[in-house]
N, C-alpha and C positions, 0 to 999 in steps of 0.2 A: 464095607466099613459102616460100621452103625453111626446115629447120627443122636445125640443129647438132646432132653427139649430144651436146653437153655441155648443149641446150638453149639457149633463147631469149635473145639478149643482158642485160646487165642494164641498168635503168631509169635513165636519168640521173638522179644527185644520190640512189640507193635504196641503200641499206642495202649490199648484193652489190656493188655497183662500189666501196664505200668500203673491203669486204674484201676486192678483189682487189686494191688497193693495195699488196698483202703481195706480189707476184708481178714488182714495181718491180724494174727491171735497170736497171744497175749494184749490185751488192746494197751497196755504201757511202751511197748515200743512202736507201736503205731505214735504214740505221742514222743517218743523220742526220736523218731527217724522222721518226722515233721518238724521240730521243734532242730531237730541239727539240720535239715535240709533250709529251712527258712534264715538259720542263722549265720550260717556257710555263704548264702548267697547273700545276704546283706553283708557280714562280713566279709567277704569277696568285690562287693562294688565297691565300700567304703578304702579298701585296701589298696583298690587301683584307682579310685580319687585321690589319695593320699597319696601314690607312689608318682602320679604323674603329676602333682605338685612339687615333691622333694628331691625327683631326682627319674626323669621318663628313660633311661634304660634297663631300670631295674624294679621298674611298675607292675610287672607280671608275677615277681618274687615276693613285692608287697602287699598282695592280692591273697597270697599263700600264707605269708604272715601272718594276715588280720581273717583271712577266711577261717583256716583252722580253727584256731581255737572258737571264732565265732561260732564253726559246727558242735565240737565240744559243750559250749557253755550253752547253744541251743538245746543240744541234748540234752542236759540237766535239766533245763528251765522246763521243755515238754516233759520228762520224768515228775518234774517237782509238781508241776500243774494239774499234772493226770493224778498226784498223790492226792492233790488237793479238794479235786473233783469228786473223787472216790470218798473222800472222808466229808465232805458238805452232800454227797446223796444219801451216805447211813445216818444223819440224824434225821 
């Protein structure tokens, strides 16, 4: 088995292949899979504060309610930002 100078592939599903994610081309969905990952999980806490205020058997449900779309509208907002980035480095 020949050996890479960068070294040995990384390990499906290990740590090293989750941060070469960062190396995703097209770099727009690099900024949208950051942008819905970051917004899912605040949407996601904010869901189960608020489920376990209005009603804690159905706190894990509310979690899914407010996470989703948080990933959604994350996504947008990294799409949009990365638009915007791109168009303030061509002037």
């Amino acid at each position: 088995m020949e050996s890479s100078p960068q070294g040995p592939p990384p390990a499906k599903g290990s740590f090293r292949e989750f941060l070469a994610l960062r190396h995703i081309e097209p770099e727009f969905v690099r900024w949208a899979l950051v942008g819905a990952v970051w917004g899912g999980v605040v949407g996601g806490i904010v869901g189960l504060i608020v489920g376990l205020f209005v009603y804690v058997p159905t706190a894990v449900f509310a979690m899914f309610e407010i996470g989703i779309p948080g990933a959604l509208v994350g996504g947008a907002l990294g799409f949009l930002l990365y638009s915007l980035t791109k168009a303030g480095r061509r002037r």
